[in-house]
C-alpha positions as CSV (number, residue, x, y, z in Angstrom):
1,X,226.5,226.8,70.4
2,X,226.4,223.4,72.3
3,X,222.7,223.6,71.7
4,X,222.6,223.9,68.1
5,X,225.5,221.0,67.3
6,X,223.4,218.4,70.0
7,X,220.2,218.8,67.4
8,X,222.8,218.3,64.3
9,X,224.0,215.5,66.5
10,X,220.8,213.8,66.6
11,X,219.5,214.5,62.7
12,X,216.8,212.2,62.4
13,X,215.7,211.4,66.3
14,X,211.9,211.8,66.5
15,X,211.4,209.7,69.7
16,X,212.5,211.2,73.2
17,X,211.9,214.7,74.6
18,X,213.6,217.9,73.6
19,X,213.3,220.8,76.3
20,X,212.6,224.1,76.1
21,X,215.9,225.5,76.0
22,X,217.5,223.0,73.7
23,X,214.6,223.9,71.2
24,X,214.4,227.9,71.0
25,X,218.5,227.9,71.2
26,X,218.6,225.7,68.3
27,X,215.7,228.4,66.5
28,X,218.0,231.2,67.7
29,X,221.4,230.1,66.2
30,X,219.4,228.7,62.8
31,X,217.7,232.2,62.6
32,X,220.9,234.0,62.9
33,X,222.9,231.2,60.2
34,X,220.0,232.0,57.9
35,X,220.2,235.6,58.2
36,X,223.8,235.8,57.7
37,X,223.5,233.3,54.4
38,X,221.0,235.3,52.7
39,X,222.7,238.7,53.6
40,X,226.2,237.3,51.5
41,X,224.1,235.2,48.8
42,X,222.2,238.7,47.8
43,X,224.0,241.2,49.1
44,X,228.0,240.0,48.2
45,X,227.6,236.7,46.3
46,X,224.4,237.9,44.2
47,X,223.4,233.9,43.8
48,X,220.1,233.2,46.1
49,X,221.8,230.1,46.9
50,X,223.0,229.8,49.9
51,X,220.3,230.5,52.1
52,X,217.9,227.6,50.5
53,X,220.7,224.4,50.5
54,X,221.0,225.3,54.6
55,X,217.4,225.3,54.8
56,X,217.2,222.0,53.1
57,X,220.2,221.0,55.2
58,X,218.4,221.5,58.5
59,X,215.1,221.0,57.5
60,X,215.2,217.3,59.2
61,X,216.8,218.3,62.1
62,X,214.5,221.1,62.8
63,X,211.6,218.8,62.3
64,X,212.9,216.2,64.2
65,X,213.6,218.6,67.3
66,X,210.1,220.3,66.9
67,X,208.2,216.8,67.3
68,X,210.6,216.0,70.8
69,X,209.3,219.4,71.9
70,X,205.6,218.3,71.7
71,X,206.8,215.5,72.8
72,X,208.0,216.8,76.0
73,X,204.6,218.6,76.9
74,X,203.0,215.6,76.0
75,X,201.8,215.8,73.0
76,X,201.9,213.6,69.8
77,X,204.7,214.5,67.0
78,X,201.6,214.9,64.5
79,X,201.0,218.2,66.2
80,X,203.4,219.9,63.7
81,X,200.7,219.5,61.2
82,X,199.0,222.7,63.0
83,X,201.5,224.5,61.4
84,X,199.6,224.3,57.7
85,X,196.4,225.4,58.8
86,X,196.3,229.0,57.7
87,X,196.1,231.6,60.7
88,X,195.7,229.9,63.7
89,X,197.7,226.7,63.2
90,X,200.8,228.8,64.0
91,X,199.6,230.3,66.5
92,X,198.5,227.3,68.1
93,X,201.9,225.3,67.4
94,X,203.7,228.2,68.9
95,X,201.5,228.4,72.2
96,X,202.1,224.4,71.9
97,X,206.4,224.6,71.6
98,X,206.7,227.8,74.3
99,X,204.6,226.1,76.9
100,X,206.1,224.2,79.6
101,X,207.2,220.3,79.5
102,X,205.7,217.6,81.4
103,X,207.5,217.7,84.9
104,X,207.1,213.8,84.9
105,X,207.7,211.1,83.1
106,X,205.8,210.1,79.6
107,X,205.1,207.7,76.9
108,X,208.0,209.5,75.4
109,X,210.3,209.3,78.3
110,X,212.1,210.9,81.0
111,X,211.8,214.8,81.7
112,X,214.8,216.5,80.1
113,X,215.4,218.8,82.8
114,X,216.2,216.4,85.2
115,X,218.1,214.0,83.5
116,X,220.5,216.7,83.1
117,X,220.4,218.3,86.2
């Protein structure tokens, strides 16, 4: 859970590096918290609400931890544009976020993984 409150924790940060981990833990829990909103808005609550205020609630910090992922394999934050071209963006993004970060240093700092380590 760590995981998911350090990316709350740092809302609006574009610059730095976000690894692997850090990123698909924070998609895990923010899967699951959507999941779980939409099942009480429709299927207790009957309002639909719920489930789009969190997704405009984490929609910064979701960004924000997506660009510091591209970031840490060395790519530009602008990256996350791939994500609108129909088809293959996604794909391409995806390939981008699950691939491995730079093991040294770049323009956008220190590797993660061995800052903590």
């Amino acid at each position: 859970m760590h995981w998911y409150l350090d990316v709350l924790k740092k809302y609006a940060a574009f610059s730095g590096r976000a690894r692997r981990q850090e990123f698909w833990m924070f998609t895990l829990i923010n899967v699951i918290i959507q999941l779980v909103l939409t099942g009480l808005d429709y299927g207790v609550l009957g309002l639909g609400i719920l489930g789009p205020i969190y997704v405009l609630l984490t929609f910064l910090p979701s960004l924000a931890v997506t660009v510091r992922r591209l970031h840490d394999t060395g790519r530009s934050g602008w990256f996350v544009l791939l994500g609108i071209i129909p088809l293959v963006g996604p794909i391409i993004l995806l390939v981008f976020l699950a691939g491995e970060g730079k093991p040294e240093a770049n323009e956008h700092g220190e590797n993660p993984k061995l800052a903590t380590a």
